[in-house]
MMTF fields as JSON, N, C-alpha, C and O atoms, coordinates in Angstrom:
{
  "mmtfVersion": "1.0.0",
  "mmtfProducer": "UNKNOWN",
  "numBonds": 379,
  "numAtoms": 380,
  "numGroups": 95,
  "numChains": 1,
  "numModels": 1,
  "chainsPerModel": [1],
  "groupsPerChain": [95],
  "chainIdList": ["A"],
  "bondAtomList": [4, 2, 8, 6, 12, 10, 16, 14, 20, 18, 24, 22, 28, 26, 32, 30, 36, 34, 40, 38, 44, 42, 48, 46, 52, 50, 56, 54, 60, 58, 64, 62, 68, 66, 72, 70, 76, 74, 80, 78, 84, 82, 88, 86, 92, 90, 96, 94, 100, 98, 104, 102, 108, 106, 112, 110, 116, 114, 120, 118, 124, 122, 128, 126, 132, 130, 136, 134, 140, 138, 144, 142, 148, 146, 152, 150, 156, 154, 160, 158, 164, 162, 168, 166, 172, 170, 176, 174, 180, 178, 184, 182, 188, 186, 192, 190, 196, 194, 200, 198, 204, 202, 208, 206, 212, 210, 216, 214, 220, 218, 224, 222, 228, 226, 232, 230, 236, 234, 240, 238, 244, 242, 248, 246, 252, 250, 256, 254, 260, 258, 264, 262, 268, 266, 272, 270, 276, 274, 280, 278, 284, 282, 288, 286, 292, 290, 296, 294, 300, 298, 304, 302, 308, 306, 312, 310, 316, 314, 320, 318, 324, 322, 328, 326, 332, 330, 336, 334, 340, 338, 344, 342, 348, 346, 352, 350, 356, 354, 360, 358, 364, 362, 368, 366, 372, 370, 376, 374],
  "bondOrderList": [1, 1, 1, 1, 1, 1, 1, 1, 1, 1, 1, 1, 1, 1, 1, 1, 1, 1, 1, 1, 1, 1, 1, 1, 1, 1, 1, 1, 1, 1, 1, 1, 1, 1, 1, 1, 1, 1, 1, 1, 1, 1, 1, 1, 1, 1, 1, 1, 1, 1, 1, 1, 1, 1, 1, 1, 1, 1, 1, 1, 1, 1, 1, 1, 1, 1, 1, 1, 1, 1, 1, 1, 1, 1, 1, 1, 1, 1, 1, 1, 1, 1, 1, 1, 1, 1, 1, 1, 1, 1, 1, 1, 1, 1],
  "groupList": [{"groupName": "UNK", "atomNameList": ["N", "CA", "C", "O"], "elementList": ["N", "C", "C", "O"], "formalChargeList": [0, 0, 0, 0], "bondAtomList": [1, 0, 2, 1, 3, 2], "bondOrderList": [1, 1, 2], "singleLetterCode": "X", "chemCompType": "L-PEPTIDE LINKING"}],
  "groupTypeList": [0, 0, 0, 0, 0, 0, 0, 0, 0, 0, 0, 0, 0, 0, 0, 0, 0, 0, 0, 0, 0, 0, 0, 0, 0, 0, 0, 0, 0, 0, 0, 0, 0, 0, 0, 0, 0, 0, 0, 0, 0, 0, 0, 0, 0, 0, 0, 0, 0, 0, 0, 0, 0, 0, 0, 0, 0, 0, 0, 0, 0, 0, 0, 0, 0, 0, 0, 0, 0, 0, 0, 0, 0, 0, 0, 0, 0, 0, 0, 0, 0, 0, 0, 0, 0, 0, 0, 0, 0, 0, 0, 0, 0, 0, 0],
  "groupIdList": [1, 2, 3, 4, 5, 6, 7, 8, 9, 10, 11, 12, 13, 14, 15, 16, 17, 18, 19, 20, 21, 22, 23, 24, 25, 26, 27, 28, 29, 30, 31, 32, 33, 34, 35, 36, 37, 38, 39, 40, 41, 42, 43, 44, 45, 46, 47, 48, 49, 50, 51, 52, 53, 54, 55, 56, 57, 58, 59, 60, 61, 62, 63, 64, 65, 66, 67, 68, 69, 70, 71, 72, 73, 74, 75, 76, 77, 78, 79, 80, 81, 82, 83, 84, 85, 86, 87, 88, 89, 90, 91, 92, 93, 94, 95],
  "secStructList": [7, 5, 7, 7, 7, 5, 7, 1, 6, 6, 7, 7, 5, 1, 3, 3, 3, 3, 3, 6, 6, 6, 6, 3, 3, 3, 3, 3, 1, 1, 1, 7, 7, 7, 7, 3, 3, 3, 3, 7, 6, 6, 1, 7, 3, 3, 3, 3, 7, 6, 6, 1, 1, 7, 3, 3, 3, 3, 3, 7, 1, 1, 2, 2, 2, 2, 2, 2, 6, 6, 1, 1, 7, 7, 7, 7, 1, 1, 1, 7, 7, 7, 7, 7, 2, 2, 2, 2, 2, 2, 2, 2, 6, 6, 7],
  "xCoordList": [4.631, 5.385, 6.576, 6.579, 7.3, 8.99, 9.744, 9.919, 9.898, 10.707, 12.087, 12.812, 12.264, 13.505, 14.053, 13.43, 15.062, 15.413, 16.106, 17.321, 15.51, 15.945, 16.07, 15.068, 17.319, 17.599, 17.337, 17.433, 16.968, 16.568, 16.828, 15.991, 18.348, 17.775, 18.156, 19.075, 17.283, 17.008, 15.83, 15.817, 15.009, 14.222, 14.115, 14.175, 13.948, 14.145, 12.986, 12.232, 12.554, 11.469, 11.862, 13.003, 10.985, 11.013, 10.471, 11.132, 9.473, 8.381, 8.704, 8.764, 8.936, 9.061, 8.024, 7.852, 7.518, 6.702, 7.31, 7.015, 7.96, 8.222, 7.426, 7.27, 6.996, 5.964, 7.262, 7.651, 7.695, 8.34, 8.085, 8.854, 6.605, 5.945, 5.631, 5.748, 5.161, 4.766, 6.116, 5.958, 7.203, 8.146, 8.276, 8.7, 7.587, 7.017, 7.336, 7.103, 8.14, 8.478, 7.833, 7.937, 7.195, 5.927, 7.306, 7.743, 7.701, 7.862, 7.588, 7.285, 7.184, 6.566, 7.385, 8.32, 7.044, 7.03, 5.902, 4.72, 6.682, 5.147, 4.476, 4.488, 3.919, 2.92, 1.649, 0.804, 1.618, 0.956, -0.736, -1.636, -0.799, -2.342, -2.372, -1.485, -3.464, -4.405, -3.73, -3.57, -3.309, -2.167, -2.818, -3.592, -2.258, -2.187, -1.421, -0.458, -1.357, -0.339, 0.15, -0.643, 1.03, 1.514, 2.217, 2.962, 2.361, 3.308, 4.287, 4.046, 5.629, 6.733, 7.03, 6.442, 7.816, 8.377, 9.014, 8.689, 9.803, 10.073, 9.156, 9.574, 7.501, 6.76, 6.206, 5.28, 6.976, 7.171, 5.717, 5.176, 5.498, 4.305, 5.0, 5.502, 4.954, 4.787, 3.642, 2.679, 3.505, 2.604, 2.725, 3.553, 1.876, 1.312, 0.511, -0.54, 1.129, -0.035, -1.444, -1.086, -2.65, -3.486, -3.149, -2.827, -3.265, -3.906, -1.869, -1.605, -0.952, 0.217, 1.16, 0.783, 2.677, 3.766, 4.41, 5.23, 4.195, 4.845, 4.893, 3.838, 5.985, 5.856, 5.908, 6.577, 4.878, 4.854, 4.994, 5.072, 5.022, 5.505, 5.954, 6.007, 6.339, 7.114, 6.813, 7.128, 6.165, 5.898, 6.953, 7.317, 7.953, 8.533, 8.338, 9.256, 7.714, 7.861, 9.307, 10.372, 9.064, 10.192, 11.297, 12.116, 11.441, 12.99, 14.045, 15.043, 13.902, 14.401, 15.383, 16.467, 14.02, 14.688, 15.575, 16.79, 14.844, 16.017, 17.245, 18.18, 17.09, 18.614, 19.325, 20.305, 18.948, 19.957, 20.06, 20.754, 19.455, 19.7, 20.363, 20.367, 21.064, 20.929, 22.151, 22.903, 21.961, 22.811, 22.355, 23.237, 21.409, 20.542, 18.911, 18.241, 18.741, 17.259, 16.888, 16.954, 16.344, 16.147, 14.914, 14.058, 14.656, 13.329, 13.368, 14.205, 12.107, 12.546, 11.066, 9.904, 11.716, 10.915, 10.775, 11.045, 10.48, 10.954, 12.046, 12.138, 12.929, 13.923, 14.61, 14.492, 15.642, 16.065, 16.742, 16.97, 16.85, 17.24, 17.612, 16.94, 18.718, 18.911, 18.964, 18.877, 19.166, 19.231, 20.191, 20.577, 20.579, 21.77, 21.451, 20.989, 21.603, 21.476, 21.304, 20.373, 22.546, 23.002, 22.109, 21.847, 21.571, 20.723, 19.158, 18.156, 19.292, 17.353, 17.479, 16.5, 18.559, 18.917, 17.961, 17.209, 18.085, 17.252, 15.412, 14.574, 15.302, 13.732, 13.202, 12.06, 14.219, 14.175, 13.858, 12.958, 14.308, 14.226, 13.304, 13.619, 12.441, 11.128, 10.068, 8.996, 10.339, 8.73, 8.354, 7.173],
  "yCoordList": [-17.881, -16.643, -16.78, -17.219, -16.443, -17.017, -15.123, -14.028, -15.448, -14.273, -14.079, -14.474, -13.316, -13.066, -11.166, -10.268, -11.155, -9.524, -9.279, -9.453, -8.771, -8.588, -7.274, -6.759, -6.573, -5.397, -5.495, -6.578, -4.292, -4.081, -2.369, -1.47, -2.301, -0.011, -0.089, -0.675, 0.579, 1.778, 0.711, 0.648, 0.003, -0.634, -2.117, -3.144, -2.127, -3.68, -4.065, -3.195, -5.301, -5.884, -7.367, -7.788, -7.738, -8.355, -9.732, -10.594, -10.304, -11.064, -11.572, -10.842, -13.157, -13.605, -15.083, -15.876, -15.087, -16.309, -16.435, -15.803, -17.201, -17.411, -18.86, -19.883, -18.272, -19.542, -19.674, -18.926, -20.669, -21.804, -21.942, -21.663, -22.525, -22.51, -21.692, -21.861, -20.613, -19.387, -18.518, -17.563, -18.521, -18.364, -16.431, -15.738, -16.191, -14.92, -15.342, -16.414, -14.005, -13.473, -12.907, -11.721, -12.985, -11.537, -11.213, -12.003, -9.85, -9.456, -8.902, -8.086, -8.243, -7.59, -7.298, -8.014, -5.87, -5.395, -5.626, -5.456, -5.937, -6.916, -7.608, -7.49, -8.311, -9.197, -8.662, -7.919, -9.092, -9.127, -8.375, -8.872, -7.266, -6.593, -5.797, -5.847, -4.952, -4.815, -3.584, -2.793, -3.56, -2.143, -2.039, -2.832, -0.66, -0.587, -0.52, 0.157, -1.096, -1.83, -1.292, -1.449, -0.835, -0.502, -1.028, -1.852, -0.924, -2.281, -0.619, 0.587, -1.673, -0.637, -1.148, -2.075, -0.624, -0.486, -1.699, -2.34, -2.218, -4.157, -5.259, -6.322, -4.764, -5.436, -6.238, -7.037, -5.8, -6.237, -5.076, -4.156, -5.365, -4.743, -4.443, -5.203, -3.036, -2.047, -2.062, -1.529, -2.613, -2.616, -1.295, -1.194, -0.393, 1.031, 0.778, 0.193, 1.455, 1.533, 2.488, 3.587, 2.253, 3.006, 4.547, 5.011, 5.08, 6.559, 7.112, 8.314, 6.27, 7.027, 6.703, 6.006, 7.326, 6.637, 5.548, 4.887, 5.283, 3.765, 2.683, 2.123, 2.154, 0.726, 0.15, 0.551, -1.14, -2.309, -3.644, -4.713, -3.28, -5.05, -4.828, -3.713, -5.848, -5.725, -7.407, -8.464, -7.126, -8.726, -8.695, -7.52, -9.582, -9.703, -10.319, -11.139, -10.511, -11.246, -12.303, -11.807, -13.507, -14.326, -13.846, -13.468, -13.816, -13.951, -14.341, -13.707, -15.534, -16.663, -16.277, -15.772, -16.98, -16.503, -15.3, -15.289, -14.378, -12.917, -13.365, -13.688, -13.338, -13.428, -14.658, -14.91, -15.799, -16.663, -16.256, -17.067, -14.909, -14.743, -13.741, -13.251, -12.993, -11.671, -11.371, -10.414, -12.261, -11.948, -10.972, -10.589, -10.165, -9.159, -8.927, -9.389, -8.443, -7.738, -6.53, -6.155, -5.711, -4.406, -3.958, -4.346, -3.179, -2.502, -0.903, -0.3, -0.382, 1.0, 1.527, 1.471, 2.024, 2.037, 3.499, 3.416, 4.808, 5.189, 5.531, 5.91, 5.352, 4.95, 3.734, 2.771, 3.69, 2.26, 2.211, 3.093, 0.508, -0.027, -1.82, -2.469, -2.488, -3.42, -4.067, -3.578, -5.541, -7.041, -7.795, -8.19, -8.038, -9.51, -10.302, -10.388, -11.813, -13.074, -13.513, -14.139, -12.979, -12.985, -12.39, -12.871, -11.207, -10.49, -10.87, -10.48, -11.946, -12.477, -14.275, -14.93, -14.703, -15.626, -16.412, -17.307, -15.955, -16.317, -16.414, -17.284, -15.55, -15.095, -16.238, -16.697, -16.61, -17.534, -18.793, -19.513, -19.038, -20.442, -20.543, -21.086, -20.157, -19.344, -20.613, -20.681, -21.565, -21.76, -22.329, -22.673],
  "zCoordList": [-1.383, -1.442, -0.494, 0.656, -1.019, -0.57, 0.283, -0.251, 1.248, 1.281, 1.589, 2.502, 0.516, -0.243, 0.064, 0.632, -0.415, -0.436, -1.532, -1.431, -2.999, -4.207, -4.766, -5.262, -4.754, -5.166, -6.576, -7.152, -7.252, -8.915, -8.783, -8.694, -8.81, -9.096, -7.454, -6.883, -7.044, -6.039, -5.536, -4.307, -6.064, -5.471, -4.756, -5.431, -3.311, -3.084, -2.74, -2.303, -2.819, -2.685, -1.378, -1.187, -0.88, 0.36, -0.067, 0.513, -0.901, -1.326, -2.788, -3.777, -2.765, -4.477, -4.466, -3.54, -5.667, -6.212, -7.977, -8.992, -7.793, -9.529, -9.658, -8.99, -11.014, -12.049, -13.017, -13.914, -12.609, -13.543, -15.033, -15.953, -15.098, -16.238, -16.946, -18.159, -16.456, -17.468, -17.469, -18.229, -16.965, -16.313, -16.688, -17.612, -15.259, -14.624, -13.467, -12.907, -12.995, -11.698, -10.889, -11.203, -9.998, -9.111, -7.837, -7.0, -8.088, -6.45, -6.074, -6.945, -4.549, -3.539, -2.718, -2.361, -2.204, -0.996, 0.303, 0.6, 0.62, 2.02, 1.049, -0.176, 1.746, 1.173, 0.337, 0.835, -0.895, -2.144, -1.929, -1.252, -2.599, -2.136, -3.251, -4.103, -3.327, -4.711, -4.668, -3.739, -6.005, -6.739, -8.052, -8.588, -8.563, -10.041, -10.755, -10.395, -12.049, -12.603, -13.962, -14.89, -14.171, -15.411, -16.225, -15.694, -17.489, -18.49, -18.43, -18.39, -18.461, -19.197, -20.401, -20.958, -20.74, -22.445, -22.524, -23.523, -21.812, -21.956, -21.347, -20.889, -21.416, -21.002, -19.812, -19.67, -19.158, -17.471, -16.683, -17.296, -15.697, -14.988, -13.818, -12.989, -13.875, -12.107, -11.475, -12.026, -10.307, -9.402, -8.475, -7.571, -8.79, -7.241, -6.545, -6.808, -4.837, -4.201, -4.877, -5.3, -4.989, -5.422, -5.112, -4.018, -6.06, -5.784, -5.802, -5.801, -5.813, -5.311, -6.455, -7.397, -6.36, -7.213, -6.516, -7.152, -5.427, -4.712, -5.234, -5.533, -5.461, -6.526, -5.191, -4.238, -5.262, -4.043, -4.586, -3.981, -6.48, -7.147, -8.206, -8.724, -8.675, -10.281, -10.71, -10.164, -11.774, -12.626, -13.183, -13.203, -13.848, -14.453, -15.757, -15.716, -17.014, -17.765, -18.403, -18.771, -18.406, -19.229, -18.989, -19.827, -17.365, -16.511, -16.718, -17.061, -16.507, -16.719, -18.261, -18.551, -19.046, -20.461, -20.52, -20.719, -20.332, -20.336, -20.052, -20.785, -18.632, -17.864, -18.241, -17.54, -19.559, -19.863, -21.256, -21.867, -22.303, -23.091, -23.003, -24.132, -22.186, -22.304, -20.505, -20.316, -19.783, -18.328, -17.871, -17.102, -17.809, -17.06, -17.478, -18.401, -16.9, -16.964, -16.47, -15.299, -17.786, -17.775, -17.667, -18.464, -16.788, -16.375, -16.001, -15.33, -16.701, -16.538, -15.998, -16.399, -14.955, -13.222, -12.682, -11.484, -12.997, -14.477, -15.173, -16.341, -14.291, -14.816, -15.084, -14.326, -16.567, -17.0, -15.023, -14.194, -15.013, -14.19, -14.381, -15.183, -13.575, -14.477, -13.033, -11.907, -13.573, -12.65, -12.701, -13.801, -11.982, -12.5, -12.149, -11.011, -13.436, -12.925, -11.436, -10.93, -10.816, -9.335, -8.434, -7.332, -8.942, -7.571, -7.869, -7.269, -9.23, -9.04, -8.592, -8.235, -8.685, -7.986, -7.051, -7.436, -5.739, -4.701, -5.546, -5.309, -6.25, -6.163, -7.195, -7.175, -8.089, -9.207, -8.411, -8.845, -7.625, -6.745, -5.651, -4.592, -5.817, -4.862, -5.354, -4.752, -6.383, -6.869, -6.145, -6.181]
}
């Protein structure tokens, strides 16, 4: 776990591990602990602290891919919110 500081929205996260291979993004706020997890509508997973609305992670599905098909990545957190190539950068190079 690589730490990084990756704005997405309104939300920054401190914590990146990208899988290359499955090429999935995990980021965190502090270091990685047991949340609950929701799929959004572009298939990506919100991580909550239990019991609260606090997002403490965001899976990313097929990053990579996205952001070379597409030059961003959209996640809606609950609101849409987007990424640039540029601001997942660092987290991409985490493996």
């Amino acid at each position: 776990m690589e730490a990084v500081k990756v704005h997405i929205g309104p939300l920054v996260f401190d914590h990146a591990d990208y899988d290359a291979e499955g090429d999935v993004l995990y980021l965190h706020v502090g270091s990685p602990r047991a949340a609950e997890g929701e799929e959004t509508p572009e298939g990506h997973v919100l991580r909550f602290e239990p019991g609260t609305d606090q997002i403490v992670g965001l899976t990313l599905v097929n990053a990579r891919w996205l952001l070379d098909r597409d030059g961003r990545l959209i996640v809606t957190v609950p609101g849409k919110v987007e990424a640039s190539a540029d601001e997942l950068a660092a987290a991409l190079t985490s493996a």
